[in-house]
C-alpha positions as CSV (number, residue, x, y, z in Angstrom):
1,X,-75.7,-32.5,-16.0
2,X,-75.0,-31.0,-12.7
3,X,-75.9,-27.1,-11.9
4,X,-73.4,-24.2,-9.9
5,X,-75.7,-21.9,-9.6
6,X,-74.7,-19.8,-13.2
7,X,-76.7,-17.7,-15.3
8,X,-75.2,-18.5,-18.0
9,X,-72.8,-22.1,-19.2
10,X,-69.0,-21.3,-19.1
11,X,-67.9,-23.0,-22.4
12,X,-64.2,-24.5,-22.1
13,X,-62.4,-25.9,-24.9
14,X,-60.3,-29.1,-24.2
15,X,-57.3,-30.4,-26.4
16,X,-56.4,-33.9,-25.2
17,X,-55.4,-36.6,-27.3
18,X,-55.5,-39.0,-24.4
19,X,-58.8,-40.5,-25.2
20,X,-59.7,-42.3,-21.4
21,X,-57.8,-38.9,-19.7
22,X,-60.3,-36.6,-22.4
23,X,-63.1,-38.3,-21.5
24,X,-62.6,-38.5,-17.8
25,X,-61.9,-34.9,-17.8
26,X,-65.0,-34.2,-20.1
27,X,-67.4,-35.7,-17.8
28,X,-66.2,-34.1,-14.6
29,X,-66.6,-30.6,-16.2
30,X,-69.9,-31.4,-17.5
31,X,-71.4,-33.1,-14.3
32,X,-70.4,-29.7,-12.7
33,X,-72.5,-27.7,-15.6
34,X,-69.4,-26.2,-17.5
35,X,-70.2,-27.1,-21.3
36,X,-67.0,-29.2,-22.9
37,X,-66.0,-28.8,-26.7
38,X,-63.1,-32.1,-26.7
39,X,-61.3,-31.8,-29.7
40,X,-57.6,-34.3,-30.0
41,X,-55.6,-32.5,-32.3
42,X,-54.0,-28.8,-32.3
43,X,-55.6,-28.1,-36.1
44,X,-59.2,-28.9,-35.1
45,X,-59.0,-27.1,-31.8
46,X,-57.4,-24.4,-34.1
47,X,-60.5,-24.2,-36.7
48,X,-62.8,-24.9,-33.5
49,X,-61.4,-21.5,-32.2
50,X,-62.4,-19.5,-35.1
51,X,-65.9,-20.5,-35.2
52,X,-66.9,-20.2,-31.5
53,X,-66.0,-18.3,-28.4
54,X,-64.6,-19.8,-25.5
55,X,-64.3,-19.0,-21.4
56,X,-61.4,-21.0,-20.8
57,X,-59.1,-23.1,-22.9
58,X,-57.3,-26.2,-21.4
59,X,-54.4,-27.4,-23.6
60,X,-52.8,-30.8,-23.6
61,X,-48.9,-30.1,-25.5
62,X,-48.0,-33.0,-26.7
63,X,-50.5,-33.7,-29.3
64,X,-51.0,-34.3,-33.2
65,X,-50.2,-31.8,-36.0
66,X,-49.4,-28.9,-34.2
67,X,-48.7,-28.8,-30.5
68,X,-50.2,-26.5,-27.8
69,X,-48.0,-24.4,-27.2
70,X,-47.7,-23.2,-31.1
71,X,-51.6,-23.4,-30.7
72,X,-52.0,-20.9,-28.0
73,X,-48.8,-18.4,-29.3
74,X,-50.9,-18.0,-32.9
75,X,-54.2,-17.7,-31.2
76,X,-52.7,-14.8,-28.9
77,X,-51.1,-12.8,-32.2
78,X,-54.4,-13.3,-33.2
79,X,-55.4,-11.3,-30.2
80,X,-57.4,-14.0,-28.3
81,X,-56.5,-13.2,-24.7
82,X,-59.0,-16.5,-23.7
83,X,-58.0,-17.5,-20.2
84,X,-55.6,-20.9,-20.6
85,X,-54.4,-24.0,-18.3
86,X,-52.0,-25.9,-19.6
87,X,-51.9,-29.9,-18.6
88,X,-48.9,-31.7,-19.4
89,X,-46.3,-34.2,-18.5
90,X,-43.6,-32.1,-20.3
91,X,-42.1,-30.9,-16.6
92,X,-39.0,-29.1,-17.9
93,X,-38.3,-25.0,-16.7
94,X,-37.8,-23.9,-20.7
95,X,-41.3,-25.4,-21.5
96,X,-43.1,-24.3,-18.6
97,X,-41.5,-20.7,-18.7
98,X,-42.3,-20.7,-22.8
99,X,-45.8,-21.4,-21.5
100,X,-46.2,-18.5,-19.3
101,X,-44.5,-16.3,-21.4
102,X,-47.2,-16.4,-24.4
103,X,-50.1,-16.4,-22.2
104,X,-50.9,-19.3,-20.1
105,X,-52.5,-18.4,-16.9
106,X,-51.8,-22.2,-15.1
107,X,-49.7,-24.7,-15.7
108,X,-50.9,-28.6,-14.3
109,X,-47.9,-31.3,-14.6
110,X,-49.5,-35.0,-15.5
111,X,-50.2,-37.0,-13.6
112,X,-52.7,-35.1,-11.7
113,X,-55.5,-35.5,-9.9
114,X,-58.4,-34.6,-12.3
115,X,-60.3,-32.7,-9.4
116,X,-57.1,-30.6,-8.8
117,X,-57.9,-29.2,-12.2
118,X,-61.6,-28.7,-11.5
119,X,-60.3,-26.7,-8.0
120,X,-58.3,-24.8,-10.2
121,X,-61.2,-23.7,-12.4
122,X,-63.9,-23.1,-10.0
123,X,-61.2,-20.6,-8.2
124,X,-60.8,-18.9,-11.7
125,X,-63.8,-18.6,-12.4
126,X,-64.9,-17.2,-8.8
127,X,-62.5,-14.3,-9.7
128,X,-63.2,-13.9,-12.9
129,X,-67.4,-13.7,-12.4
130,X,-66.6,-11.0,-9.8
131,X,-67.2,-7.0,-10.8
132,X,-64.0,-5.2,-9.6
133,X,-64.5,-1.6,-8.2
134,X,-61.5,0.7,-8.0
135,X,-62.3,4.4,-7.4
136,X,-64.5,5.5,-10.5
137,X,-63.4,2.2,-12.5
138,X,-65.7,-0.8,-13.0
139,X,-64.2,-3.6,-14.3
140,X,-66.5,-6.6,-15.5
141,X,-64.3,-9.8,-14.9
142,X,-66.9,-11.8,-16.8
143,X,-66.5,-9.7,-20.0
144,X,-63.4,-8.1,-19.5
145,X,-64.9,-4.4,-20.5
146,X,-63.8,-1.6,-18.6
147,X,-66.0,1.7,-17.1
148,X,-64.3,4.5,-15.8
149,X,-67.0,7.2,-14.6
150,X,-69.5,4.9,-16.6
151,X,-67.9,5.7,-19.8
152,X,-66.8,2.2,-21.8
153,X,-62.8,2.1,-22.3
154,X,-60.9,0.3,-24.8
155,X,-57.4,-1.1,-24.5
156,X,-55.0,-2.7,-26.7
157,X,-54.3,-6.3,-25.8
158,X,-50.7,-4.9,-23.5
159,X,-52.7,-2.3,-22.1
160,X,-55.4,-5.1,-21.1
161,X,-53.1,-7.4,-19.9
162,X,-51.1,-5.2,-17.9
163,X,-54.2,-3.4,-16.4
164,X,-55.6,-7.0,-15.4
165,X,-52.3,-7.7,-13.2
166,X,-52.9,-4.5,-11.4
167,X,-56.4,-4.5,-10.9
168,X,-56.8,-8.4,-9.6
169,X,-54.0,-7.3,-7.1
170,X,-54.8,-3.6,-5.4
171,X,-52.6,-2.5,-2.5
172,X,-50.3,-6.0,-3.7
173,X,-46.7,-5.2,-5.1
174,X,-46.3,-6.8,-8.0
175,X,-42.4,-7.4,-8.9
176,X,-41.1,-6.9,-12.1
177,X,-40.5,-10.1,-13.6
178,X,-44.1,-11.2,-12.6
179,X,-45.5,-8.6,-14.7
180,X,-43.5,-9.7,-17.5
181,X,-44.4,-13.5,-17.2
182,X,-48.2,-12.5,-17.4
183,X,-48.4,-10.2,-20.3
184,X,-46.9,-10.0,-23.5
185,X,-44.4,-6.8,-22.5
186,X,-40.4,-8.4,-23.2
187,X,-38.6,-5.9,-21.4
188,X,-38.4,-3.4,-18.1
189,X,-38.2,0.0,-20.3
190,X,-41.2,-1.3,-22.5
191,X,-42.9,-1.9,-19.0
192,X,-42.0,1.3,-17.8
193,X,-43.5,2.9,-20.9
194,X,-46.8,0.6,-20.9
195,X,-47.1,1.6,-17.1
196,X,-46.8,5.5,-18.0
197,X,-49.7,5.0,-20.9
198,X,-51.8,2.8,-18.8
199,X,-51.8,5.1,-15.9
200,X,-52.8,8.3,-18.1
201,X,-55.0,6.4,-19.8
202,X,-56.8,5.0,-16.5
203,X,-55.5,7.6,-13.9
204,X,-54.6,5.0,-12.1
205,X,-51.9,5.4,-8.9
206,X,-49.2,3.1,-9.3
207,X,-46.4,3.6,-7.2
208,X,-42.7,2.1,-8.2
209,X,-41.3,0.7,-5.5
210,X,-37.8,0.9,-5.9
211,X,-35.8,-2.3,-6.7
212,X,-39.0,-4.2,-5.7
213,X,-42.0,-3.6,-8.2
214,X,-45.3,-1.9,-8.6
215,X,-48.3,-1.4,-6.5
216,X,-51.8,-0.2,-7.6
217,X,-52.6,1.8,-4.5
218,X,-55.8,0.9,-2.2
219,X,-56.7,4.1,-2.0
């Protein structure tokens, strides 16, 4: 097994019923010292899920007993917020928007290069490893807790999601319809609501930017 340079293993679970594409993928990720649970079917990934934690899920859809997508809409009402890639060769807007809209993060249309999907995670996980300073908030990527004056804060899943947009892109605006394609909010006056709570919550300065989006101020 190869080494990055990690404290710890990042432990990904794959679902791929494509046995020479699981394996192929499998080995890549393990030769670069990520540690690989391969399951073929959406029920054992399911019962997998339950019984260990996970850094990053990628998800084949088209597979046995119960597809991805279904997979990763139950495991987010279950409150898993695990980061998730999607691989498929289903290429259609509905399925790729459906995709984004319960929670995946990346979306990788088959064929692919199997390095493109190794890119993909080493830049997540670059991000992800990285502490995030915003006036008196800390926010550990790696963990996904939140300090604010070195007090631990606690958010509801929406309030997590929502606050992770923001805070992976200060001084950025943000339109509207992005914000609703990464989190679980389904409308612009629930948004405007979460955004009220979140910046009370956080004192965070977000600005509306009229007819554009939001921005999480710099400074």
């Amino acid at each position: 097994m190869g080494t990055t340079g990690r404290d710890t293993e990042i432990k990904i679970l794959l679902l791929e019923d494509d046995i020479d594409l699981g394996e192929t993928i499998q080995e890549m990720l393990e030769e670069e010292g990520y540690s690989v649970v391969w399951v073929k079917d959406g029920v054992e990934a399911s019962e997998v899920t339950y019984n260990q934690k996970f850094a990053l899920y990628i998800f084949d859809i088209n597979v046995p007993e119960f597809n991805g997508l279904e997979l990763l809409e139950a495991l987010r009402n279950a409150e898993d917020s695990t980061h998730t890639i999607f691989i498929s060769a289903l290429i259609d807007l509905e399925t790729i928007s459906k995709a984004f809209n319960i929670g995946a993060e990346d979306y990788i249309k088959k064929p692919f290069f199997p390095e493109e999907l190794l890119i993909r995670i080493k830049a997540k996980f670059n991000l992800y490893n990285r502490d995030i300073l915003y006036r008196d908030i800390r926010y550990i990527s790696k963990t996904g807790e939140i300090y604010k004056g070195g007090k631990f804060i606690k958010l509801s899943r929406m309030q997590m999601e929502l606050f992770e947009v923001f805070i992976k892109n200060i001084g950025k605006i943000i339109s509207k319809d992005r914000i609703l394609e990464e989190t679980s909010i389904r409308s612009f006056s629930a948004l405007r609501v979460a955004i009220t709570k979140l910046k009370q919550r956080l004192e965070l300065d977000i600005k509306n930017i009229h007819g554009v989006g939001y921005r999480l101020e710099a400074s």
